[in-house]
Structures are given as C-alpha cells and as structure tokens.
LOPA-256120 format. One record per residue (C-alpha): residue number from 1; residue in three letters; x, y, z. Coordinates in nm, 2 decimals, decimal comma, padded with zeros to 4 digits, always signed. Layout:
BEGIN
@num = NUM; residu = ALA; px = X; py = Y; pz = Z
...
This chain:
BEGIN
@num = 1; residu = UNK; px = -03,69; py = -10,55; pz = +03,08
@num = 2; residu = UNK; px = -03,66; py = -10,31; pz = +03,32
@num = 3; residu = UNK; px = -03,93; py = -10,23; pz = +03,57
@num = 4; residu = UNK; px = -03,92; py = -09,92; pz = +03,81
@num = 5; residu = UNK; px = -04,23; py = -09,88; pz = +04,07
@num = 6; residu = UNK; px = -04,21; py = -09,56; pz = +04,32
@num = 7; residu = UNK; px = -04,30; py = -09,55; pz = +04,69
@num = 8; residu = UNK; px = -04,63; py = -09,43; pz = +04,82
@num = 9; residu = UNK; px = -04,75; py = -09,28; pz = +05,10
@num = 10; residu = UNK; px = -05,14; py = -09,35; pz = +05,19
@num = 11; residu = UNK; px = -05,40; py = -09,20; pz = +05,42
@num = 12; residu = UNK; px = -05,27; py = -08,82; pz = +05,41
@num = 13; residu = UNK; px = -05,41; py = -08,78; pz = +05,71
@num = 14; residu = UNK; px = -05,81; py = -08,77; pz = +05,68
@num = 15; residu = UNK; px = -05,83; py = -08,99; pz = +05,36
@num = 16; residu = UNK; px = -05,77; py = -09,37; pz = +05,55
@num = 17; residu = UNK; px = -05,80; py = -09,63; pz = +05,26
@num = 18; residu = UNK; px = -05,87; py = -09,39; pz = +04,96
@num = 19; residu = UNK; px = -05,56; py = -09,14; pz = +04,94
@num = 20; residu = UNK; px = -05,24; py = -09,17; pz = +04,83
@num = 21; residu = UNK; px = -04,91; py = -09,01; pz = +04,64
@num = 22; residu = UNK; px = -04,67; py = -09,16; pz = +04,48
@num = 23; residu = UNK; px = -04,29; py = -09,05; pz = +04,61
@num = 24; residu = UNK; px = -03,97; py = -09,04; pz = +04,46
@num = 25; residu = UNK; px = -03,80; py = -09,33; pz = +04,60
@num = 26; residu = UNK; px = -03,83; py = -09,65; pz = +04,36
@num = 27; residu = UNK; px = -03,83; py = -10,01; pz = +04,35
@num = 28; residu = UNK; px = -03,63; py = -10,14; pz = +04,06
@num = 29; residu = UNK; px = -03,67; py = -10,49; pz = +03,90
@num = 30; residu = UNK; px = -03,49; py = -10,60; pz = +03,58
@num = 31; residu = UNK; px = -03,62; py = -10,93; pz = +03,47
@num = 32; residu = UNK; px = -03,64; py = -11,18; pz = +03,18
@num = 33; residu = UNK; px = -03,71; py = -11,54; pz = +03,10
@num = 34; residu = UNK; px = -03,40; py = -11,83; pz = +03,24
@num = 35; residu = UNK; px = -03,39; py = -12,16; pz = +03,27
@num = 36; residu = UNK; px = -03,42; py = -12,21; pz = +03,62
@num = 37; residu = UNK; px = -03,54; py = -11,91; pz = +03,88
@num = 38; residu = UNK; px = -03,33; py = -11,68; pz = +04,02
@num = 39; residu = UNK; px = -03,33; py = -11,41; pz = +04,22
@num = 40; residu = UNK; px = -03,10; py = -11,16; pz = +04,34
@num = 41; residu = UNK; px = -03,13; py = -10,82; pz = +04,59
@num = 42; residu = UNK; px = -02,96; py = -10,49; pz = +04,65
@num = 43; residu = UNK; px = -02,98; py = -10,16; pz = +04,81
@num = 44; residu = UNK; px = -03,17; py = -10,05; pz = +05,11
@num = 45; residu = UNK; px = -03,30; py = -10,32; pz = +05,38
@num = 46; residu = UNK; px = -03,19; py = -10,61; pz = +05,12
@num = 47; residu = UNK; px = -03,11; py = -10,87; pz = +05,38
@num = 48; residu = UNK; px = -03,48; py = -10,84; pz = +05,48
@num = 49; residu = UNK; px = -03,61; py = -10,91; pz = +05,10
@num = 50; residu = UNK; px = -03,59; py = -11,30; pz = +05,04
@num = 51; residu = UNK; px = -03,44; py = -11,41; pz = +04,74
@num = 52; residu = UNK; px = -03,61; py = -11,76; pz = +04,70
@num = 53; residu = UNK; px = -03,98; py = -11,87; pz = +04,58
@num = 54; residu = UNK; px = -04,09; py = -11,66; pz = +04,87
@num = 55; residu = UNK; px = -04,01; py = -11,36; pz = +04,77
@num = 56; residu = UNK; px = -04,34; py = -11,09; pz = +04,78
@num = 57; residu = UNK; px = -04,28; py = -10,98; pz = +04,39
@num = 58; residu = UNK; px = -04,23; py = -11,33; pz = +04,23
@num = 59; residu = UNK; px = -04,52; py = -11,47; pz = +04,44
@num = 60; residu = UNK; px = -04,78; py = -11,19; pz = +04,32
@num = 61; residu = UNK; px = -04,66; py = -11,33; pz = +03,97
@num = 62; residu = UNK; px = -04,77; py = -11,63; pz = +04,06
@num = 63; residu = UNK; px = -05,11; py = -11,53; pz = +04,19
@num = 64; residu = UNK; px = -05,20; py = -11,32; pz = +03,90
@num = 65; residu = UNK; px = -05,09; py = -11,66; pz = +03,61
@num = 66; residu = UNK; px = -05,30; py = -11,85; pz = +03,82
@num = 67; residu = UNK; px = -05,60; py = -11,62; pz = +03,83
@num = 68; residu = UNK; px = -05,57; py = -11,60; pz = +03,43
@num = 69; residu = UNK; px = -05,50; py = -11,97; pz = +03,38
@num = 70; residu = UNK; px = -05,16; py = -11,95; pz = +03,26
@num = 71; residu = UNK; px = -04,83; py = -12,12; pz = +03,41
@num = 72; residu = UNK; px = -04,55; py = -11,86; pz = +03,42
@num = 73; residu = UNK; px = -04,23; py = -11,92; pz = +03,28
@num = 74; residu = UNK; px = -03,91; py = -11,91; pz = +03,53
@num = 75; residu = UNK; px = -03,74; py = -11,61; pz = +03,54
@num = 76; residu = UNK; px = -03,41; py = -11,44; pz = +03,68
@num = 77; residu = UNK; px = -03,50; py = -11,14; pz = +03,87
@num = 78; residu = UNK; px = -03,26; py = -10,86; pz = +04,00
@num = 79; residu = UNK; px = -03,38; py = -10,62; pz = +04,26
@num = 80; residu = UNK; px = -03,26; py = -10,27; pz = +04,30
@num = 81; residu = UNK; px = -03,47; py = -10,16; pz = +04,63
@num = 82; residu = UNK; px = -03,45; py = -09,77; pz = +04,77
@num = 83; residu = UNK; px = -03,77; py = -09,80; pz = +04,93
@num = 84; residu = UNK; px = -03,76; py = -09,84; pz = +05,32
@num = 85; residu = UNK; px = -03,91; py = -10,12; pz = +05,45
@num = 86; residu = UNK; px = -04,16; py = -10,12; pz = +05,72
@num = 87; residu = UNK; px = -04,20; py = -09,77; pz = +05,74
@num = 88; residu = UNK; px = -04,51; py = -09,67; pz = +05,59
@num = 89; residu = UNK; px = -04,36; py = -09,60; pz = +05,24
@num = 90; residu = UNK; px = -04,53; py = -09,86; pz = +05,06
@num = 91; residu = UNK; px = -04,28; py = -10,12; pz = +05,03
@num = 92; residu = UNK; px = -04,56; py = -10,44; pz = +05,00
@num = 93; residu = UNK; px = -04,77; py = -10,24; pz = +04,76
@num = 94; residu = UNK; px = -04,47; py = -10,12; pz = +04,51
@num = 95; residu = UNK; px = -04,37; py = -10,50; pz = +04,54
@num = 96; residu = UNK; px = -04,72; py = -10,57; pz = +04,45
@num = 97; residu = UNK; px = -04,74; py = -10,38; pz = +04,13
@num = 98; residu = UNK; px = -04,40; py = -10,49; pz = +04,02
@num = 99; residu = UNK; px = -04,53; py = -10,88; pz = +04,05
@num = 100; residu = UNK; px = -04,85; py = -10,77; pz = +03,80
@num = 101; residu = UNK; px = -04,62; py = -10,58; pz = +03,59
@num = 102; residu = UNK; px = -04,40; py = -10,87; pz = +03,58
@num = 103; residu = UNK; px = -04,64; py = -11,14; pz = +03,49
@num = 104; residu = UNK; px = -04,80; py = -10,91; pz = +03,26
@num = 105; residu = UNK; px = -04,51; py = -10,92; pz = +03,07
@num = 106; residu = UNK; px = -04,41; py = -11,29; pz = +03,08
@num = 107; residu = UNK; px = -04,78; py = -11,39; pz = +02,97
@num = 108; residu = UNK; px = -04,80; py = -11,13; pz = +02,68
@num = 109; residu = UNK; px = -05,14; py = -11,02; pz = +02,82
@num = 110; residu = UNK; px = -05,14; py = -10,66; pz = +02,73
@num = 111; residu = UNK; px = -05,35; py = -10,49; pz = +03,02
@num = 112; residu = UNK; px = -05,38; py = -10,15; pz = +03,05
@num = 113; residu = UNK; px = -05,29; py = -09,94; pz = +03,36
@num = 114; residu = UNK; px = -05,67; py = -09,97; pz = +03,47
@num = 115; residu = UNK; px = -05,64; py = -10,35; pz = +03,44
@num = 116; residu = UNK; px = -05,29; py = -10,36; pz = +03,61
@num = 117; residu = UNK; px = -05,43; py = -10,14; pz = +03,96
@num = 118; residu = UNK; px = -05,76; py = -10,35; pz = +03,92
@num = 119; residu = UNK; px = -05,56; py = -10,66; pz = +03,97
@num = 120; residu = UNK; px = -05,30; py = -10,51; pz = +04,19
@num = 121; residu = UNK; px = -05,57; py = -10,36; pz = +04,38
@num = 122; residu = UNK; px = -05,73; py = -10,70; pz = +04,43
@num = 123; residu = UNK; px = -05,47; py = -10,86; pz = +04,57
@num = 124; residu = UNK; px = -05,34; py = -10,59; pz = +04,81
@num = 125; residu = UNK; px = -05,69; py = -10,57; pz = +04,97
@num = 126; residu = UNK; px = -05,74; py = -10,17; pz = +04,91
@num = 127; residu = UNK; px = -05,63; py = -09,94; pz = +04,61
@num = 128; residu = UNK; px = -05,45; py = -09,62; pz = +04,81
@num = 129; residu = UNK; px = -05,11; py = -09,72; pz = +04,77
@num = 130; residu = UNK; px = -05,10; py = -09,91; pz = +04,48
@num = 131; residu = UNK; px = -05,34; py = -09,66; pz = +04,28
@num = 132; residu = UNK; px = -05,01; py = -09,42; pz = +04,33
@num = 133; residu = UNK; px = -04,78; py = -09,67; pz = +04,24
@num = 134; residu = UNK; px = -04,92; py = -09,70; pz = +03,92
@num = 135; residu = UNK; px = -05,06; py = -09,36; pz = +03,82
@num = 136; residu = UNK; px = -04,82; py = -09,13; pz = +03,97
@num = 137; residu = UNK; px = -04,93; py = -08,83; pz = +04,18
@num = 138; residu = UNK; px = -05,18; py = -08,75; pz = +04,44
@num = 139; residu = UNK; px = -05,48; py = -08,98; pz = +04,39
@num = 140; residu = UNK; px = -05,78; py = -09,06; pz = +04,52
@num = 141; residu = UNK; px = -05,92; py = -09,41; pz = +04,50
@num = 142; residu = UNK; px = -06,22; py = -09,64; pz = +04,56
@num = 143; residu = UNK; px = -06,33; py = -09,99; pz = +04,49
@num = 144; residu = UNK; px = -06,73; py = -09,97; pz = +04,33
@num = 145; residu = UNK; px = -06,99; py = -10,17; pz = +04,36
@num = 146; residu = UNK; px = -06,90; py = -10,43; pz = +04,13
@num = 147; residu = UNK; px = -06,57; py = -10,45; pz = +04,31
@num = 148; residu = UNK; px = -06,34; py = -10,28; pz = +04,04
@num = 149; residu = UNK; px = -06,07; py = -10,03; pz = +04,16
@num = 150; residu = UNK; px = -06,14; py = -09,65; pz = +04,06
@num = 151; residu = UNK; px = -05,88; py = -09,38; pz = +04,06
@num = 152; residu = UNK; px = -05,80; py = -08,98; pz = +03,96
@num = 153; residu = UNK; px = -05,51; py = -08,84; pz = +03,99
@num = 154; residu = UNK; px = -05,43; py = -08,49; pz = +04,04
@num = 155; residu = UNK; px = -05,06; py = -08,31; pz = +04,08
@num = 156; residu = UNK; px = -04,93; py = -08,14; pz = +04,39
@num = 157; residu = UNK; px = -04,93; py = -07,75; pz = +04,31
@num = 158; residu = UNK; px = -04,57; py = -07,61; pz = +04,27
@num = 159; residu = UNK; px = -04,58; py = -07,37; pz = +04,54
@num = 160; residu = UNK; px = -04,60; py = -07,69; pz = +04,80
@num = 161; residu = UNK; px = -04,33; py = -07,90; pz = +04,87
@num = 162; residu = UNK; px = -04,31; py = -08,23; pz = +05,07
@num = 163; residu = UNK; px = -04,08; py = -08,48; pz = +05,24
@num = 164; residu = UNK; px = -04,07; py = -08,76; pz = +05,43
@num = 165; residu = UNK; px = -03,91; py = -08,80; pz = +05,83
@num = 166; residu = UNK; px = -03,82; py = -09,20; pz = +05,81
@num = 167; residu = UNK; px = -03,76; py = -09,29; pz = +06,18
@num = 168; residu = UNK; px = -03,49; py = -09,56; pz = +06,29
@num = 169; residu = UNK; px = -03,81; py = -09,85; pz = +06,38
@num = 170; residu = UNK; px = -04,02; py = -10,03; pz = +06,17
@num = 171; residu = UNK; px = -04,38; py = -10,05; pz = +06,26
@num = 172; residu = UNK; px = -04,59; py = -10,33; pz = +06,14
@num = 173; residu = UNK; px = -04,93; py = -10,26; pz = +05,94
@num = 174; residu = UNK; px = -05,04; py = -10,59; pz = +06,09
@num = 175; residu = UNK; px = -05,03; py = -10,43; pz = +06,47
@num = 176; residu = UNK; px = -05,09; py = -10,06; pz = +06,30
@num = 177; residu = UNK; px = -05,45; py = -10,18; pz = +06,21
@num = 178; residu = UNK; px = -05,45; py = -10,39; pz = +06,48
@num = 179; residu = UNK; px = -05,54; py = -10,09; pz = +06,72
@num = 180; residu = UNK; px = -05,79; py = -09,95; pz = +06,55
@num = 181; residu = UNK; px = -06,18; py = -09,98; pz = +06,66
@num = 182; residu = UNK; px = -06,45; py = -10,19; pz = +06,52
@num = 183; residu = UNK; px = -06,71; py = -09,89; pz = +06,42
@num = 184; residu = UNK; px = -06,67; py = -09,52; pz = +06,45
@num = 185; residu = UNK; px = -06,91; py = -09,24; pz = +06,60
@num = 186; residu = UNK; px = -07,09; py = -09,09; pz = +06,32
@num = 187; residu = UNK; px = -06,92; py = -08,72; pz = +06,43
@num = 188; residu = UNK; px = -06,59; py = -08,86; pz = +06,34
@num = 189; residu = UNK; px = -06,66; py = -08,98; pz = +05,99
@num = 190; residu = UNK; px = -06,88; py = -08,66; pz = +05,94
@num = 191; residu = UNK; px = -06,52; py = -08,50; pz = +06,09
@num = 192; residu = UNK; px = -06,32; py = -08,73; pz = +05,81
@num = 193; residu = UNK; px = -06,53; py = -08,69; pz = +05,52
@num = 194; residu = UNK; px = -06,50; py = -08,29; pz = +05,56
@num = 195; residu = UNK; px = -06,14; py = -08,28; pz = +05,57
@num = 196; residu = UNK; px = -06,11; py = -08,49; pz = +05,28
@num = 197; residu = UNK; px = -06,31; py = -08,28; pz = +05,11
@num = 198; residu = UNK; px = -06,11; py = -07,98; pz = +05,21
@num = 199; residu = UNK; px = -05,77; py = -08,17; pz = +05,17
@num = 200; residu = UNK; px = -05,85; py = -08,28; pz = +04,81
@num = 201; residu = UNK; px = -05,98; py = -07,93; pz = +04,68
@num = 202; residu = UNK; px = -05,68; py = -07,76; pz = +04,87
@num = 203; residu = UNK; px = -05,42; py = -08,00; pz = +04,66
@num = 204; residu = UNK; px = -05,63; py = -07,95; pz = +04,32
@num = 205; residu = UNK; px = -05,60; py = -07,51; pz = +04,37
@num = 206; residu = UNK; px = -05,29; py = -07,49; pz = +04,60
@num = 207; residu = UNK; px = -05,52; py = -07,29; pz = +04,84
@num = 208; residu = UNK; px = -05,26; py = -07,29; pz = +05,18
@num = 209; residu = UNK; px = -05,54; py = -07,11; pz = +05,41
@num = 210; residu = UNK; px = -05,71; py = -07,49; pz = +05,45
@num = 211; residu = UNK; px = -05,36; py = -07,64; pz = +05,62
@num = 212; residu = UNK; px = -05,33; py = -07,77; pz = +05,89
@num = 213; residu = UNK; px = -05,68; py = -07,86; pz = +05,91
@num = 214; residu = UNK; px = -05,72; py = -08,05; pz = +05,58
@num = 215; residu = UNK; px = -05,48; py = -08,28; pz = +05,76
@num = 216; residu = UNK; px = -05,65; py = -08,36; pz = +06,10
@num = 217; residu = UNK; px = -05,79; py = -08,75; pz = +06,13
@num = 218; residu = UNK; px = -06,00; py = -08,89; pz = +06,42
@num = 219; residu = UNK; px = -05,98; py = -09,24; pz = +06,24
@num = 220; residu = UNK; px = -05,66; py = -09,36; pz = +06,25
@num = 221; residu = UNK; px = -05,40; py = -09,16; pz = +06,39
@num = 222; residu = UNK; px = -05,50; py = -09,10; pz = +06,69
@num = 223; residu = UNK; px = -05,53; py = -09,48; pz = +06,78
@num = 224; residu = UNK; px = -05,17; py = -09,51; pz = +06,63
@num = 225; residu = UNK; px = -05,01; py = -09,22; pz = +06,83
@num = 226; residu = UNK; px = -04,88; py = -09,50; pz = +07,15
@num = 227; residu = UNK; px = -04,72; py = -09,68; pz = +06,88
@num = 228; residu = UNK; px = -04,53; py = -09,38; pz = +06,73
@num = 229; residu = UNK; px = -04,29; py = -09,14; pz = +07,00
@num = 230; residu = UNK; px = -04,36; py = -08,82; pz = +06,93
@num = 231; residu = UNK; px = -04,65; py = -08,82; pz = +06,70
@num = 232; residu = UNK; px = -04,89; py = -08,63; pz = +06,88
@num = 233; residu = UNK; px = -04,63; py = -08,33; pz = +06,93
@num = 234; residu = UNK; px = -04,56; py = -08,43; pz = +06,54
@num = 235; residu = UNK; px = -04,92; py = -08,36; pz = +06,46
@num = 236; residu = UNK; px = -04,96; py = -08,06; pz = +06,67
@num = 237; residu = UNK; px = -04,67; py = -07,91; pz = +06,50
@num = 238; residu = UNK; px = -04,71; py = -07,50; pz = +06,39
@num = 239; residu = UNK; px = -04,44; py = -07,30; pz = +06,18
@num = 240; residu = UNK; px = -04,38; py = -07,07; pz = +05,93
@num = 241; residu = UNK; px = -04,42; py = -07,22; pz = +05,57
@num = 242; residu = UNK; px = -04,52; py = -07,57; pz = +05,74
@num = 243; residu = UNK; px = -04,88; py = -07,66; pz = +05,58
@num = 244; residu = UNK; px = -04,87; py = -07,99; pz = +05,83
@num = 245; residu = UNK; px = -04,78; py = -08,35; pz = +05,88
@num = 246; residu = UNK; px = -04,96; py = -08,70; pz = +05,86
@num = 247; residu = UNK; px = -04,85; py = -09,06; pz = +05,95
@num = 248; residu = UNK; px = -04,75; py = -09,19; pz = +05,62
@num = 249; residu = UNK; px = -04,99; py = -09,49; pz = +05,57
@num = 250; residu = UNK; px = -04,98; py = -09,70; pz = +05,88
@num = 251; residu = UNK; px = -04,60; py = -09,53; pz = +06,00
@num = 252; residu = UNK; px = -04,39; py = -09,49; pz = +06,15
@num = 253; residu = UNK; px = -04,29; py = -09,22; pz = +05,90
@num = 254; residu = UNK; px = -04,41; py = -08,89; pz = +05,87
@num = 255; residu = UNK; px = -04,50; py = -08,70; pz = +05,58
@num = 256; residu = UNK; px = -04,42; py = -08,31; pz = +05,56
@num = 257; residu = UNK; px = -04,61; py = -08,10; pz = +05,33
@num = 258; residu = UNK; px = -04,48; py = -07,75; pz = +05,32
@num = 259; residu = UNK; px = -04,43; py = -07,40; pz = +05,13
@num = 260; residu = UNK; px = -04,17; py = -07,43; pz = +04,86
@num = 261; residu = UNK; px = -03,84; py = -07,25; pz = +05,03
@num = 262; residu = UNK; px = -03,94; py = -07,36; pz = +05,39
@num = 263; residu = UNK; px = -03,79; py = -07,73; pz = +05,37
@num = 264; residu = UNK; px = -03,59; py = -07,68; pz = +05,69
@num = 265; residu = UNK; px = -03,93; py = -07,75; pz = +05,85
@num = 266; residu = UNK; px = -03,90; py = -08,10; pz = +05,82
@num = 267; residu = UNK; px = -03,58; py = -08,09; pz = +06,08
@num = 268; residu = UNK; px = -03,84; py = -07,99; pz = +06,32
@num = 269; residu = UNK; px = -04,00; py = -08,30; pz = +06,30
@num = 270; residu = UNK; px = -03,65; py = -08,50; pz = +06,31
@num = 271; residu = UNK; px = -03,58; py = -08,35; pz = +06,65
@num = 272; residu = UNK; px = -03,89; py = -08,45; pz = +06,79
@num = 273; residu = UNK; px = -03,88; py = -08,74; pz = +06,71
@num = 274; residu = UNK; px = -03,48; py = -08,73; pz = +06,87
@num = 275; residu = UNK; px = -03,60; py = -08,57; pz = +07,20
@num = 276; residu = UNK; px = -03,78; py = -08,92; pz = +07,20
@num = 277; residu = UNK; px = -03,49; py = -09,07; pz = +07,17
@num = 278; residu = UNK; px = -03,51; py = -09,21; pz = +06,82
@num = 279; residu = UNK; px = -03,32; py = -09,11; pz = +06,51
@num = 280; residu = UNK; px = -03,47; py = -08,99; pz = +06,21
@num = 281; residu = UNK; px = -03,36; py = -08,94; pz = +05,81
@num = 282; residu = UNK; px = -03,53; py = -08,67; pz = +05,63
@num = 283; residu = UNK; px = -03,63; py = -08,81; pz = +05,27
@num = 284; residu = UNK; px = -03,62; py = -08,48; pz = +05,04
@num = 285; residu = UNK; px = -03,84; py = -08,72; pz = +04,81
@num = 286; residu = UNK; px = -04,09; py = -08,52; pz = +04,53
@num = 287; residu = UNK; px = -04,39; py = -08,65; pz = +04,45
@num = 288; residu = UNK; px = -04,32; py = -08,91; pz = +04,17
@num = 289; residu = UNK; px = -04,53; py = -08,75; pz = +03,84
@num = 290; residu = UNK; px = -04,55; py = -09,06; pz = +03,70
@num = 291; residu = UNK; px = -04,69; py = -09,43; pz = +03,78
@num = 292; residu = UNK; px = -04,48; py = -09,76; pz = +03,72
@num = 293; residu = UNK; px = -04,24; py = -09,71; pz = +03,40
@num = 294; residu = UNK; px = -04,16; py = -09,99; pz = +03,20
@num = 295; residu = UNK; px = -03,82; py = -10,00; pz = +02,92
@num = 296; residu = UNK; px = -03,64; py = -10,24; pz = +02,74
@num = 297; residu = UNK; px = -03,30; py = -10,29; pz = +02,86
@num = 298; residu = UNK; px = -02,99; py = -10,11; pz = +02,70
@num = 299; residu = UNK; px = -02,60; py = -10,14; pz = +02,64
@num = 300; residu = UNK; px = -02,54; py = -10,01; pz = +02,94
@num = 301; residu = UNK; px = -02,79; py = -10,20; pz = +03,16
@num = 302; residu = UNK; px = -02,56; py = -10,46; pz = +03,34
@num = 303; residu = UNK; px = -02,68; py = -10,80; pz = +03,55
C-alpha cells in the first residue's frame, strides 16, 4: 500500500491549539507485511529520520495495536519525506497519522477518518495538526468533554493564496512551548477569541477587509518572537496584496497568506529574515484539499 500524509501548519496566528491547514508538501510511506522489519528513508532531512524500531511512524503503530489488544505484524517500510523537519510544518503529526494509518491497515480494523484523528489526536496530545492531516483544508478543532477529537473543515477561498518562508534553523516545539506563561490575562484571551472569530469567518467568505487583524495573537507569538530573528518585523509586515503572516505552529517558519497574483510578497518576508542573517526557502505550497490518501500499489510503484 501506499500511504501519502500532507504537512500542516497550526495556530494561524490567533487559533493556538485549535487551527490548522493542511499544505502541499507530503509524507509518503509505502508499506506491506515481511518477514523481518525494515525500514528505509529518502528525501528531505532523511539522515535525521531513524530507520530502526525507533523510528516516530512504526512506533505510533505500535502504540495504537497495543491500545486495541492486537500484536502487529512486521513490516518493510519505505519513506519518501518532503516535509521539513523541525520547522513548524508538522513533521511529528504527519508521522503520526501515517503510524494509525499504518496499523489500521495491518490489523484490518476499518476505522473511519473520525476514528483515525480521534486516535491520532490522542496520542499527539492536541488535534490542530493532525485534524489537517487527515481532513484536508483549513480546520478548526477541539477535544469535548468526553475527550473525543472534533473537527470542520472549510476551504481557503480562491481569491487568497498562501505560502510558506522555511528558514535555514530548526526550532524545537519542546523549547517553543517552553516559553510560554502559565495563565493568561483575561484581556488577552478575550483579544484571542475575537480574532479567531474574525479569522475563521474571513476564511469561510473570503472577506480581505479583516487581514491583518484576523491574524494578531497575544498568546503565543509574542513569547516566541526572541527565539525567531526577524519575527516581530515579520509580523508587522504591510504591502499591497499581503493579507498577513503567522508563525507556523511553534516556527520557525512563516506562513504567508496573500491576494492571488501578489505571491512576490512572500520575498519580503525572505529578506527579513536575510537582513538577520539567516537564509530562507519560499515554499509556493497550496493548501492540500484533501486529508491522508490511501492506494494500492501499481506496476509502476517500485521498492
């Protein structure tokens, strides 16, 4: 089988821990049942994906045929990885998914998208990134009361357009989070909640007149800014055709929404982040329509 999971990009600036897209840039895993295990990686940041038992994708397998009581059969497992690493492109959470995709498969249990993002949800600690991963899209997520994962998803209007400025450093969610404070004053999440709002109904009409303030955050980025060169200019950025830009989950990347036919906006953002003296790669990535996709393999699908 072959397996394809895309990238995500969380938090959209006001929504920490409950929005998130899903980008064109993919995770690929073609798997099926061996003898012995066996793994094998490729493409971008490889030599910083193990191949061995330890490896993020094969041990979410693990966890999700012990939760069910099953023993999963070895497999050989070939990684095709586009997704940067590091970078606030959800590398961990489309790793995630893939591993309850995987063991899904192998264990012929026959859950639903709901049930995969419940479970991938579960163990990732917070749906944002993994909701996209498996629906596709904008979406917004929560965990209810009873502690099962809820998303919608909604598309990105045509008349925007996005990308992504990937900067030459990773940044560590661990330390990301790190810096954030305990408890918040209650005119910040009242300052949050309304740019939310705003953000959510500007992406469901295509209404422009509510950028750049649909983006501004007092909850995260802010705290994150000493750990990012640049971001603050970043965030302050104004141009023609540029709607605004948000860390990408916990960074360093940034992500560049914009007016369809004003992409060259997004250089704007590289060279900031140069006059700090780091290099940057603009990702022309779409929003990715769809979730995880799933095929059997073909005659021209080599291992």
């Amino acid at each position: 089988m072959i397996l394809r999971v895309p990238a995500s990009s969380a938090n959209l600036g006001p929504g920490f821990d409950a929005l998130g897209l899903a980008l064109g840039v993919y995770l690929e895993c073609r798997f099926r049942e061996s003898a012995r295990l066996s793994i094998r990686v490729r493409g971008r940041d490889a030599e910083e994906i193990p191949a061995n038992e330890q490896n993020l994708i094969w041990q979410t397998a693990l966890a999700v045929a012990r939760d069910v009581g099953e023993t999963l059969p070895p497999v050989e497992l070939l990684i095709d990885n586009d997704i940067p690493l590091g970078k606030g492109l959800g590398s961990s959470a489309a790793a995630l998914t893939a591993g309850v995709v995987i063991a899904d498969q192998l264990l012929k249990l026959n859950w639903r998208p709901a049930r995969i993002l419940d479970e991938a949800a579960r163990i990732e600690g917070h749906p944002d990134n993994v909701a996209a991963c498996v629906l596709g899209s904008i979406v917004a997520s929560a965990i209810d009361g009873g502690g099962v994962a809820r998303a919608v998803r909604i598309d990105l209007p045509e008349r925007f357009g996005l990308a992504v400025v990937v900067p030459d450093f990773p940044l560590p969610t661990s330390q990301a989070r790190a810096v954030l404070p305990a408890c918040y004053s209650r005119q910040d999440a009242i300052f949050n909640v309304q740019r939310s709002a705003l953000l959510i109904a500007a992406l469901a009409t295509g209404t422009t007149g509510a950028f750049p303030a649909a983006l501004e955050d007092r909850l995260h980025q802010p705290y994150r800014a000493p750990l990012v060169p640049g971001l603050d200019e970043i965030l302050r950025l104004r141009a023609p055709g540029l709607l605004g830009c948000a860390l990408s989950g916990a960074g360093p990347s940034i992500l560049v929404f914009y007016q369809r036919g004003y992409g060259q906006v997004c250089d704007l953002v590289r060279q900031i982040f140069e006059f700090h003296g780091r290099q940057a790669e603009v990702l022309k990535a779409q929003v990715a329509e769809r979730g995880y996709e799933l095929r059997a393999e073909g005659p021209g699908d080599e291992w």
